[in-house]
BAMI-572015 format. One record per atom (N, C-alpha, C, O): x, y, z; residue number from 1; residue in one letter. Coordinates in nm, 4 decimals. Example, Ala and Ser with C-alpha at 12.3 -4.5 7.8 and 13.67 -1.06 7.14 Angstrom:
        xx        yy        zz  num  residuo
    1.3190   -0.5690    0.7800    1        A
    1.2300   -0.4500    0.7800    1        A
    1.3200   -0.3300    0.7800    1        A
    1.4236   -0.3319    0.8465    1        A
    1.2850   -0.2250    0.7080    2        S
    1.3670   -0.1060    0.7140    2        S
    1.2900    0.0030    0.7870    2        S
    1.3409    0.1138    0.8039    2        S
END
This chain:
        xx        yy        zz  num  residuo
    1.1666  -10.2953    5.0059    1        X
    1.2300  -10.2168    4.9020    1        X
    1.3460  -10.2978    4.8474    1        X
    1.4488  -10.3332    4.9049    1        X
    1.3049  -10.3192    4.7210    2        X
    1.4716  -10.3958    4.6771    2        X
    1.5353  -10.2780    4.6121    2        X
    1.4648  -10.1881    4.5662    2        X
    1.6721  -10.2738    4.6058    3        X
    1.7622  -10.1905    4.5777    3        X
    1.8830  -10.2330    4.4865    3        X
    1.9740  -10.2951    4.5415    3        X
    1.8885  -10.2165    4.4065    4        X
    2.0371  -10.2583    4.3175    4        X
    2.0981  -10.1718    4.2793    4        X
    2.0408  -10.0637    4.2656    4        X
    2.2939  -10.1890    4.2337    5        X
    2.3791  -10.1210    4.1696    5        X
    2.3612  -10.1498    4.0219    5        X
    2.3846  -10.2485    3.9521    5        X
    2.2903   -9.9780    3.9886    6        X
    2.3104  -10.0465    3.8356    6        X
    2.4505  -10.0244    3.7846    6        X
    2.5368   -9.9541    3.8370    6        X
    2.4625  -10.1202    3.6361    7        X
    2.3671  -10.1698    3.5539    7        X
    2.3646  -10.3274    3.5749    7        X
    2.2708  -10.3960    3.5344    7        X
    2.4971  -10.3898    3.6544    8        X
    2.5057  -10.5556    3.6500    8        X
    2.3676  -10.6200    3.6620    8        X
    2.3077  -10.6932    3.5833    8        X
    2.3353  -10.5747    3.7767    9        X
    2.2069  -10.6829    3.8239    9        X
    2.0581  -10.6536    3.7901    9        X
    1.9619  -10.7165    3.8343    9        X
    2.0547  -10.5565    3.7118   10        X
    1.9222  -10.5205    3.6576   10        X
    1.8288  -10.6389    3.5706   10        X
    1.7206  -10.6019    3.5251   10        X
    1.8588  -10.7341    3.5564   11        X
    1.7805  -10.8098    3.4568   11        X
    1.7391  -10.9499    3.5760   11        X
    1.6387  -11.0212    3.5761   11        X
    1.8624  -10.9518    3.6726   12        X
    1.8051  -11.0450    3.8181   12        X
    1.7297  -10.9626    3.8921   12        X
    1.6719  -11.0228    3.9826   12        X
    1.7079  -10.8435    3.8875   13        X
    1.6630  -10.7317    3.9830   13        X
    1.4976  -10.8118    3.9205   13        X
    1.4210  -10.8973    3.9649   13        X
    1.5034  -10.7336    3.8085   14        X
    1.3706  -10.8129    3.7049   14        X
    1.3100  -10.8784    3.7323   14        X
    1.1969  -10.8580    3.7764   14        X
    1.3886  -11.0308    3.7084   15        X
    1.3193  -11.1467    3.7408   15        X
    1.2792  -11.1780    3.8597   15        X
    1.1689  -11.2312    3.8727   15        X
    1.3549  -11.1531    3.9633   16        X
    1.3541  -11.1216    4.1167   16        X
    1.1986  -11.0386    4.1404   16        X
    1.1060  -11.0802    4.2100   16        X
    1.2019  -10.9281    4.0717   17        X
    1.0725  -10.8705    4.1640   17        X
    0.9816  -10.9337    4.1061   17        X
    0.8945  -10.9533    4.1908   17        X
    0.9402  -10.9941    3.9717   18        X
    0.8341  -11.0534    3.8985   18        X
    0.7885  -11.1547    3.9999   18        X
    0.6678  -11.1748    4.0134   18        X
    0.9229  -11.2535    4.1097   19        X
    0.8676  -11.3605    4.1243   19        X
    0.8620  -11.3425    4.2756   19        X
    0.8777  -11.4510    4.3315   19        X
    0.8417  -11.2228    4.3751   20        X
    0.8188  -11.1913    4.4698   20        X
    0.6873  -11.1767    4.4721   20        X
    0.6388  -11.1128    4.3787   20        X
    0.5631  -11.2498    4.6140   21        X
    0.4735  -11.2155    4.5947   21        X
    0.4283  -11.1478    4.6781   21        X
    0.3135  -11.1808    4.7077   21        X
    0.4795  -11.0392    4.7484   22        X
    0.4627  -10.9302    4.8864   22        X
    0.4576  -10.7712    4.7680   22        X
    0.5149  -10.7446    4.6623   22        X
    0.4015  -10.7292    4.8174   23        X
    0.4177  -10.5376    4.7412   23        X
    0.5760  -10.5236    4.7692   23        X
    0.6408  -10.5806    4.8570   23        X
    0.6066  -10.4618    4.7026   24        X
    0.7704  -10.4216    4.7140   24        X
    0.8116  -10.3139    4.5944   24        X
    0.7848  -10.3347    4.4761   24        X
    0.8858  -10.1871    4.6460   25        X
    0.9214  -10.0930    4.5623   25        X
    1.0351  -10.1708    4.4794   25        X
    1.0483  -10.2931    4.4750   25        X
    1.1268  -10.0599    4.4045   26        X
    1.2518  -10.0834    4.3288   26        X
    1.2639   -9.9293    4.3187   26        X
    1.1854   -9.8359    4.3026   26        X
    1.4377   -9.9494    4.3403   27        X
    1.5306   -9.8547    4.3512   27        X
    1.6547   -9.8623    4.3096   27        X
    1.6942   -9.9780    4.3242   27        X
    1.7583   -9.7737    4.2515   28        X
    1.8511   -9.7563    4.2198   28        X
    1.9257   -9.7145    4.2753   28        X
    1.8826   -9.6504    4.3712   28        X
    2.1020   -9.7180    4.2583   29        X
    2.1743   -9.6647    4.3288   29        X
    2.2994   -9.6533    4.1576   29        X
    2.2675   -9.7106    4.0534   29        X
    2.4103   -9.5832    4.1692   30        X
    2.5110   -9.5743    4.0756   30        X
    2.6239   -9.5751    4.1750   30        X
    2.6181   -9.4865    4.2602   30        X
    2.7139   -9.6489    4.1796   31        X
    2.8641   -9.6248    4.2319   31        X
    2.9285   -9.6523    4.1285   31        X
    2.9120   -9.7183    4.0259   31        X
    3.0240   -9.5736    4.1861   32        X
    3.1865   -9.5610    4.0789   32        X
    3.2929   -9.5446    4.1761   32        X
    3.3050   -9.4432    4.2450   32        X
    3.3915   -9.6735    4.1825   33        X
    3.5377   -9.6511    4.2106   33        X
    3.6583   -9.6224    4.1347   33        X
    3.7001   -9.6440    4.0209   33        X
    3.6927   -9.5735    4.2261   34        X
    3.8227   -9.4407    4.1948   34        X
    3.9798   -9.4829    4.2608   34        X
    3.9774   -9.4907    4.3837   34        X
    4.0654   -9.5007    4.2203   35        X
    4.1338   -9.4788    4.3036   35        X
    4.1898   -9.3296    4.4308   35        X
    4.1715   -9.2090    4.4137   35        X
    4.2463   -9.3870    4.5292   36        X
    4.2648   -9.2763    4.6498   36        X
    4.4061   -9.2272    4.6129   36        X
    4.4894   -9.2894    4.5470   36        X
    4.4179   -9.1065    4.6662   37        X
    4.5319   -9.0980    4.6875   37        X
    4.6608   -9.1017    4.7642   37        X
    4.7720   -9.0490    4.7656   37        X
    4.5948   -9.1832    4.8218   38        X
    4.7270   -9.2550    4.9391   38        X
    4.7401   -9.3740    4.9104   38        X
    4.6309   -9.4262    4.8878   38        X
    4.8322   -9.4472    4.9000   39        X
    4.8290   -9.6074    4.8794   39        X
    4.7440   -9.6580    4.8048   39        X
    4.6977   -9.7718    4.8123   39        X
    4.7137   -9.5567    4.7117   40        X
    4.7058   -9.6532    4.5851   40        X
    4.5315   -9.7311    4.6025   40        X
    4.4932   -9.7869    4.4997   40        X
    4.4572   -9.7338    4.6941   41        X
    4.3713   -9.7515    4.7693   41        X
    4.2477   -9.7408    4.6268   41        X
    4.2623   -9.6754    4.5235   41        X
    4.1477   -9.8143    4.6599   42        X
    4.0141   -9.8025    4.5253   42        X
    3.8999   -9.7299    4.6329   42        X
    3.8748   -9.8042    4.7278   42        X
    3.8437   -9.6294    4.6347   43        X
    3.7462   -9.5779    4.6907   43        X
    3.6182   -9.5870    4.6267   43        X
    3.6153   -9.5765    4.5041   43        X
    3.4928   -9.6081    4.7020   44        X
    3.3978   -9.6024    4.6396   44        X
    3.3312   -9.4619    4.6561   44        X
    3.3361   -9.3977    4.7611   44        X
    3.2710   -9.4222    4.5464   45        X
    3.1620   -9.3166    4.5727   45        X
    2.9838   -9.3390    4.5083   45        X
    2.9540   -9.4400    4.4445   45        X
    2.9001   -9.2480    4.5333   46        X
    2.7833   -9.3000    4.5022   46        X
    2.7804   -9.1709    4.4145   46        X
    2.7971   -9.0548    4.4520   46        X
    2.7499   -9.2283    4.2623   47        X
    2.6962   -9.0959    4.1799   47        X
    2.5259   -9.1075    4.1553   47        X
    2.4715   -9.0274    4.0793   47        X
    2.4841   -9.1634    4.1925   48        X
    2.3032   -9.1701    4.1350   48        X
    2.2989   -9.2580    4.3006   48        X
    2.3489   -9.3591    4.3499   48        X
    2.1761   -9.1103    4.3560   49        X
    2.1168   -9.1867    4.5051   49        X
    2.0050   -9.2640    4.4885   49        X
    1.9422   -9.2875    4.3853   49        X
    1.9834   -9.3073    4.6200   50        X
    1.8311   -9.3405    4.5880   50        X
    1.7278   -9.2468    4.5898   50        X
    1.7457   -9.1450    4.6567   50        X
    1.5816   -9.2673    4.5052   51        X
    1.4896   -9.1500    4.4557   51        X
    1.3738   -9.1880    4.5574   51        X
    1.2785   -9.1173    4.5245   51        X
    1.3372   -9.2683    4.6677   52        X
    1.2960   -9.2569    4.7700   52        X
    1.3488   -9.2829    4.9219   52        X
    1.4637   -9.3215    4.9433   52        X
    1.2633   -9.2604    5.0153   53        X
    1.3582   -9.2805    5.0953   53        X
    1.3094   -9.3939    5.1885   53        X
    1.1912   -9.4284    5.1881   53        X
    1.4261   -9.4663    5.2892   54        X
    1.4159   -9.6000    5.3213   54        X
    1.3723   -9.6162    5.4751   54        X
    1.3717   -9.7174    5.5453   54        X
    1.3425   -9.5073    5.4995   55        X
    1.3702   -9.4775    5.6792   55        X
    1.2265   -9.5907    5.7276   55        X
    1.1173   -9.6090    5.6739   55        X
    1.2733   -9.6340    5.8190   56        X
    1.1534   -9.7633    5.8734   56        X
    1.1092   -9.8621    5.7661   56        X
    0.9942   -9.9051    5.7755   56        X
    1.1936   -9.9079    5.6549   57        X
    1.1638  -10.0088    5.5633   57        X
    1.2566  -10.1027    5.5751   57        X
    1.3654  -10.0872    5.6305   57        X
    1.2120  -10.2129    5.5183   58        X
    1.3054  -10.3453    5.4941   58        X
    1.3613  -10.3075    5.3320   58        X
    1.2891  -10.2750    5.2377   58        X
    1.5502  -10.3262    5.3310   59        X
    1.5842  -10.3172    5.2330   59        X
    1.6783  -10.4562    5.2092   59        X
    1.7594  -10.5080    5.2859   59        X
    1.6307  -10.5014    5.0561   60        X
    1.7101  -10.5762    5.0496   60        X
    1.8058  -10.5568    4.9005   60        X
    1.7575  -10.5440    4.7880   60        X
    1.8942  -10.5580    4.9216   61        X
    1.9613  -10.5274    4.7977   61        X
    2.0665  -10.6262    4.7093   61        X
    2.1665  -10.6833    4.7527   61        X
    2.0222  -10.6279    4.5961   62        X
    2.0477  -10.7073    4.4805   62        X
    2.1484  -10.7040    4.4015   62        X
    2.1598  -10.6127    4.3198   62        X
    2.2208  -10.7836    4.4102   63        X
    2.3822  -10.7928    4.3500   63        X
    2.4207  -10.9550    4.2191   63        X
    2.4205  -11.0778    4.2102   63        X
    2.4368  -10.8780    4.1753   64        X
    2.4853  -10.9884    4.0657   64        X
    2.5710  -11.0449    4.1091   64        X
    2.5505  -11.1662    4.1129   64        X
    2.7045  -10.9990    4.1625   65        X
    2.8210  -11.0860    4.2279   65        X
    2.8708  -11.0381    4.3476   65        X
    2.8792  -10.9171    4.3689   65        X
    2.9015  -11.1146    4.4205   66        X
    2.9423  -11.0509    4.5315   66        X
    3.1088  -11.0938    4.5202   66        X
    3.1309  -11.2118    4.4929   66        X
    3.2185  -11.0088    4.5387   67        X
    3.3262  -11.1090    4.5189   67        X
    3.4371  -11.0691    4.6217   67        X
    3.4692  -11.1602    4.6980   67        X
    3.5062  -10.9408    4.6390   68        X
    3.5342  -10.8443    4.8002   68        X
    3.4188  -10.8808    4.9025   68        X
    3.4310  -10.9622    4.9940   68        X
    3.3091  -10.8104    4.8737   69        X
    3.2505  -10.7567    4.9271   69        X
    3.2471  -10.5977    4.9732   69        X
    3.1481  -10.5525    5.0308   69        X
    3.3901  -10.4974    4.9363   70        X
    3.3814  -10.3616    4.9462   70        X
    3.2864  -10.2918    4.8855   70        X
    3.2763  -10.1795    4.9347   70        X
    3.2081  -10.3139    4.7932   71        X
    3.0883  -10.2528    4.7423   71        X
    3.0090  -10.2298    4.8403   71        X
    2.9927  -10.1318    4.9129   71        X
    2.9356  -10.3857    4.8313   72        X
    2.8330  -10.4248    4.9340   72        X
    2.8458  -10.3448    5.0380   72        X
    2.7704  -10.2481    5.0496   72        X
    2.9441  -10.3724    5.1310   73        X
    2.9555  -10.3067    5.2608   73        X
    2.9803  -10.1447    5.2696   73        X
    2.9520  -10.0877    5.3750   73        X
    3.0238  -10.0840    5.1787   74        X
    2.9693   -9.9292    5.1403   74        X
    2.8406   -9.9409    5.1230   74        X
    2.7802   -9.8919    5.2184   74        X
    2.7755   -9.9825    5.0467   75        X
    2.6565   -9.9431    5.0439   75        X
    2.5104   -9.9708    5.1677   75        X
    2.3972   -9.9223    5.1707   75        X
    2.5781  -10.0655    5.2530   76        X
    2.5136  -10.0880    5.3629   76        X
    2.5271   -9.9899    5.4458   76        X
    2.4357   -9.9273    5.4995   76        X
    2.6843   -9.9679    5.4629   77        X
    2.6989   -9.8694    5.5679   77        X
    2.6666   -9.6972    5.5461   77        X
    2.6787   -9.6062    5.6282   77        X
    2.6088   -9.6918    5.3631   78        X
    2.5889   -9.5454    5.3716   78        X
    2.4584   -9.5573    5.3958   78        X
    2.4125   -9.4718    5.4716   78        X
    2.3579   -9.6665    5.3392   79        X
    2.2309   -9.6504    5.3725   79        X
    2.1637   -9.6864    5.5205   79        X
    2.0515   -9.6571    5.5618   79        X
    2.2584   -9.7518    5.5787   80        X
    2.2225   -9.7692    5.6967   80        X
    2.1782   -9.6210    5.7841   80        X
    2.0903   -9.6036    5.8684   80        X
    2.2681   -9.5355    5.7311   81        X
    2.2690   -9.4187    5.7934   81        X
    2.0935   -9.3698    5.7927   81        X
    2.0355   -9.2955    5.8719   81        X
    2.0539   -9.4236    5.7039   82        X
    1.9160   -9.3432    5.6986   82        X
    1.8015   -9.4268    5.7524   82        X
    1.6831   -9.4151    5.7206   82        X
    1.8514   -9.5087    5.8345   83        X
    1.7875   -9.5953    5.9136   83        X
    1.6567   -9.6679    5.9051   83        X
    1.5528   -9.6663    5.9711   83        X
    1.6943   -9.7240    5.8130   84        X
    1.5847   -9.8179    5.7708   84        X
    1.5680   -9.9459    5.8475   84        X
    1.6721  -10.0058    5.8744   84        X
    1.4722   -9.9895    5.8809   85        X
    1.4214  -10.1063    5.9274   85        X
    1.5402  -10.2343    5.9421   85        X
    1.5908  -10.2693    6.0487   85        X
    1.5624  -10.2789    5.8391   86        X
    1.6479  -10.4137    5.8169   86        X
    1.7179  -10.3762    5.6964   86        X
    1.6599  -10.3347    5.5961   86        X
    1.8683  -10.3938    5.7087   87        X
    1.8738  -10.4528    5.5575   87        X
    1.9743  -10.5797    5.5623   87        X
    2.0423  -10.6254    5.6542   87        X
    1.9533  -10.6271    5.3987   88        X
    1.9978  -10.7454    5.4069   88        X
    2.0485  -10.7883    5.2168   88        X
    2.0182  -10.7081    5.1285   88        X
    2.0903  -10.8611    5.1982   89        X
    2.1368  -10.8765    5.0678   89        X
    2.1147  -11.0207    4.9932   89        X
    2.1420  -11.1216    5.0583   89        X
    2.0706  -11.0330    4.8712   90        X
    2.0919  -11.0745    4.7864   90        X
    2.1666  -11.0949    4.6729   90        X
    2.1585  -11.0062    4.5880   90        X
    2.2433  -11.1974    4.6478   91        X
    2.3211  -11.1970    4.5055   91        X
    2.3001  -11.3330    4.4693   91        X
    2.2819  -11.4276    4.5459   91        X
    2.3072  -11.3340    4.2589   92        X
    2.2858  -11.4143    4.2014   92        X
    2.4287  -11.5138    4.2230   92        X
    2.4231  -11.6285    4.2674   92        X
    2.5603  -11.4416    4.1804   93        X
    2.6765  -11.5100    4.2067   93        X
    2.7636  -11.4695    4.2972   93        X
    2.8039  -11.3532    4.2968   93        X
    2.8127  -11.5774    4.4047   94        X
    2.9052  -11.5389    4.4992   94        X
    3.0610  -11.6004    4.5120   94        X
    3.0744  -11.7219    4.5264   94        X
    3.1625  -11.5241    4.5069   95        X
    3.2835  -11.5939    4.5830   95        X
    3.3644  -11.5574    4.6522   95        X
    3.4607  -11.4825    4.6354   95        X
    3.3057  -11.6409    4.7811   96        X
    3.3066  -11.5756    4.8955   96        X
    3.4922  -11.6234    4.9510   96        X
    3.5322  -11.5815    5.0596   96        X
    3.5731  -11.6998    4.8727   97        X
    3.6749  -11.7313    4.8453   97        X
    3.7968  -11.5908    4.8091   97        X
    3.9195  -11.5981    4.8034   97        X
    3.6979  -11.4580    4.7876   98        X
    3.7758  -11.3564    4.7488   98        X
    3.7239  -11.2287    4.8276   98        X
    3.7480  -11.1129    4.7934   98        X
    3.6380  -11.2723    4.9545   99        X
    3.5721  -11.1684    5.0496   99        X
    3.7155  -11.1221    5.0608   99        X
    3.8094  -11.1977    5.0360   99        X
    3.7366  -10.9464    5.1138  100        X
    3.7873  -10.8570    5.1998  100        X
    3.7515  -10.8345    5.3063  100        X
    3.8197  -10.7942    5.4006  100        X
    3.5768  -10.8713    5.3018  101        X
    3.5187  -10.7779    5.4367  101        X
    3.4003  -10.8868    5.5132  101        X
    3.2917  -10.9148    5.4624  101        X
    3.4379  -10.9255    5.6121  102        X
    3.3427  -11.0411    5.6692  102        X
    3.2385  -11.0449    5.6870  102        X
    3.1647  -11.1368    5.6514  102        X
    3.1897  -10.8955    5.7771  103        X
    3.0150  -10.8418    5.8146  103        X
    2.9756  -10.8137    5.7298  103        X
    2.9586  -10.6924    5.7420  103        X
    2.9236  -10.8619    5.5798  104        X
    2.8294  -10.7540    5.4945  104        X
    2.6819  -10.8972    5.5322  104        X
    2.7099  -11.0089    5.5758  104        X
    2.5627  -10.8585    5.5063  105        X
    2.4285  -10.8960    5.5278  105        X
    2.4004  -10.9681    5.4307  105        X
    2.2873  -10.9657    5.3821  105        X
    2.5098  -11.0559    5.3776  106        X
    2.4673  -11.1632    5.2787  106        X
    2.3423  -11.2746    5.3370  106        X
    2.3647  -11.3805    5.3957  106        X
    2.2286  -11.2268    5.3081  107        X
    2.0962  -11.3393    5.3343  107        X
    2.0715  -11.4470    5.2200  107        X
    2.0244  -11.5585    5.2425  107        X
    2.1044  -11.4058    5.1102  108        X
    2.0730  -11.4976    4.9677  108        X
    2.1481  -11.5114    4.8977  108        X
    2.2333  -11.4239    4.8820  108        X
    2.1493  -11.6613    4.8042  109        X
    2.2748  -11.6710    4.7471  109        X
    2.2046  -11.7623    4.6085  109        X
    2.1306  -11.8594    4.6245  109        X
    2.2323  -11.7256    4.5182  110        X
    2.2099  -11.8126    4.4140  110        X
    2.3222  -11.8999    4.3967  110        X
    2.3089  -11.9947    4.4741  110        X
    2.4232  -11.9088    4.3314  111        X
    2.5352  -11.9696    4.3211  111        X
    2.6359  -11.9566    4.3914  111        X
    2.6152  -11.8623    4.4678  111        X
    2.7703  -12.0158    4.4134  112        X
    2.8661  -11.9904    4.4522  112        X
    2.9599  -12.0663    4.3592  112        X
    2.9796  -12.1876    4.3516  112        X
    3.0181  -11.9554    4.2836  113        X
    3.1170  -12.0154    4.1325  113        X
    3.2683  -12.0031    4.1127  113        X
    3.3255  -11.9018    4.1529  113        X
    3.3021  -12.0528    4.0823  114        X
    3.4748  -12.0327    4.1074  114        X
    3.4815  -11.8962    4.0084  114        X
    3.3891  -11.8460    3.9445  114        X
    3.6203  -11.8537    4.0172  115        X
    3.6556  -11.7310    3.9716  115        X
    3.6539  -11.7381    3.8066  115        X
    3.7652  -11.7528    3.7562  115        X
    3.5517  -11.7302    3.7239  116        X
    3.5111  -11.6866    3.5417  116        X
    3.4697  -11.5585    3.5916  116        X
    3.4365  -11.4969    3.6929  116        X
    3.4941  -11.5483    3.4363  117        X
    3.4867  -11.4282    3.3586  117        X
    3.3262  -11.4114    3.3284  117        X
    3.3228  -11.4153    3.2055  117        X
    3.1606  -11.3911    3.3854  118        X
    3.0659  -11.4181    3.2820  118        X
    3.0151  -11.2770    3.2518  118        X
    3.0045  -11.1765    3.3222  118        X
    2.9868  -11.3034    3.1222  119        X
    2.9041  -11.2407    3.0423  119        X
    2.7350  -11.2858    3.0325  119        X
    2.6900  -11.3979    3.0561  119        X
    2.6576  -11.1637    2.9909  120        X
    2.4807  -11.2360    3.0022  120        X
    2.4366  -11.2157    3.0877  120        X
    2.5129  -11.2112    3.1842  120        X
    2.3049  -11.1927    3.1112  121        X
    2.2096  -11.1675    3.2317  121        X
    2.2557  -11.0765    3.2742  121        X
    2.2770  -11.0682    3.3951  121        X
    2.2881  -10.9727    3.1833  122        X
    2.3273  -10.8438    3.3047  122        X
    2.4809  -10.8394    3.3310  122        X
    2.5301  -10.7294    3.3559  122        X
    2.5451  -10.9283    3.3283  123        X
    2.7116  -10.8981    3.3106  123        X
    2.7726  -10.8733    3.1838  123        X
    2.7903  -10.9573    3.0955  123        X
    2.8000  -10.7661    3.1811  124        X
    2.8466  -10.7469    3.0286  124        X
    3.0310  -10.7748    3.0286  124        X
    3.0953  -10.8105    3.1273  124        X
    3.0731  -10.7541    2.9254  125        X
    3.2272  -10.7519    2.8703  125        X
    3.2605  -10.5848    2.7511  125        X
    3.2521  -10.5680    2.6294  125        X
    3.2846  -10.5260    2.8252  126        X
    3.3355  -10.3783    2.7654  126        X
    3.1740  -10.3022    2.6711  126        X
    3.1611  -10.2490    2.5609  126        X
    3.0537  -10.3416    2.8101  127        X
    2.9532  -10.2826    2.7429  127        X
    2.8721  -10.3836    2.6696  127        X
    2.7499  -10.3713    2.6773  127        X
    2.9318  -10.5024    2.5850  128        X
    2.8554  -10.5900    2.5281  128        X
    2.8206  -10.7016    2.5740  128        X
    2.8894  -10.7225    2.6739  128        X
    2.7412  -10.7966    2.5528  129        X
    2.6671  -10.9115    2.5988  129        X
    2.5904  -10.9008    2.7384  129        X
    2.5654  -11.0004    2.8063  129        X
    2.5434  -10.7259    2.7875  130        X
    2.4417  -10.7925    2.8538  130        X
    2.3181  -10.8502    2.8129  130        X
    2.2522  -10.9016    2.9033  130        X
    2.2862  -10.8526    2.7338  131        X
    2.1475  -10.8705    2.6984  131        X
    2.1489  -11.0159    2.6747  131        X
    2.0325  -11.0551    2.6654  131        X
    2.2391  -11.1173    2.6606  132        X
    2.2084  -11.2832    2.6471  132        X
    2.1148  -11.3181    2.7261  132        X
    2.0937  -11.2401    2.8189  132        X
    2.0425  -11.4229    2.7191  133        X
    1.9820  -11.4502    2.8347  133        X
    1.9706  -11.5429    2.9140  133        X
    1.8708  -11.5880    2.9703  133        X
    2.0980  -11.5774    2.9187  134        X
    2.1702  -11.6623    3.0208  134        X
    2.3241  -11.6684    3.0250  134        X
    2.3995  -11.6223    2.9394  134        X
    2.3566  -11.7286    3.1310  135        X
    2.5421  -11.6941    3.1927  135        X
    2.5646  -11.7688    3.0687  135        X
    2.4952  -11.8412    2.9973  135        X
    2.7462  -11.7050    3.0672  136        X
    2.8318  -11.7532    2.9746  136        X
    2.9553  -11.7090    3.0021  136        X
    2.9980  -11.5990    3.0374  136        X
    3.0168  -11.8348    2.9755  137        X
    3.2041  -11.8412    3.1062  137        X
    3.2521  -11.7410    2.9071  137        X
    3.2203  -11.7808    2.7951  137        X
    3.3346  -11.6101    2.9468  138        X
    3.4320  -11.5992    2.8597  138        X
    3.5417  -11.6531    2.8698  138        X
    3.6087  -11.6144    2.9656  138        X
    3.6049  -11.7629    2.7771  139        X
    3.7554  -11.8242    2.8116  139        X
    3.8550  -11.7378    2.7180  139        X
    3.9762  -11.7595    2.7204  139        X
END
C-alpha cells in the first residue's frame, strides 16, 4: 500500500506507482498543523483518513520532503496503531540537516538538497506552480 500526504507528493506518488512492478493499492491521508496552546508548540492533526484499511499490509509512504521529520513520525505513529505489517518511507527530497526526530522509517531517498525554496512536481508556492514538470529553486 503506498500512502501519501496530500497534495505535495501526488505527482511522485504518480510516477512512483506507474514504475512499481508488484500490485500495490494507493491511499490518502490530509494533515493540517495548528499551533498548541502551550508553548507556542505546532501540532499535527489528520483531517482526511485513510479509505482502506492497513491491518497485516506493507505500507510505504510517500513524501515529497522530508525536512523535521514531525509529520512523518505522526503519521507512522498514528498508523502504526492499526497494525499493519511493515511500514516504511519514501521521499523524493530530504534534509536530513533539519531532522527534529531521529526514528522515523526513512527507507528511500531520492535527493538530499540543501535548504531551497522548490516549486514543480507537486511543490507549489501559495497554491501555484504545482503543475511544472520538473523542480525549480525559487530565489
Amino acid at each position: 500500500m503506498l500512502v501519501t500526504v496530500l497534495k505535495g507528493a501526488f505527482i511522485f506518488l504518480a510516477d512512483l506507482s506507474r514504475s512499481i512492478q508488484i500490485p500495490h493499492a494507493l491511499d490518502f491521508v490530509v494533515l493540517a498543523g495548528y499551533d498548541g496552546a502551550l508553548g507556542g508548540q505546532t501540532k499535527i492533526r489528520l483531517i482526511k483518513d485513510l479509505d482502506f484499511p492497513i491491518a497485516g499490509r506493507d505500507v510505504l509512504i510517500i513524501e515529497n520532503v522530508i525536512d523535521t521529520g514531525l509529520t512523518l513520525n505522526y503519521l507512522v505513529k498514528t498508523l502504526a496503531l492499526r497494525r499493519p505489517r511493515e511500514i516504511s518511507a519514501c521521499t523524493l527530497l530530504d534534509r536530513p540537516y533539519r531532522r527534529l526526530v531521529d526514528d522515523i522509517p526513512l527507507r528511500y531517498v531520492g535527493f538530499t538538497v540543501p535548504d531551497h525554496f522548490f516549486v514543480g512536481y507537486g511543490f507549489d508556492l501559495e497554491g501555484r506552480f504545482r503543475g511544472l514538470p520538473d523542480l525549480r529553486i525559487v530565489h
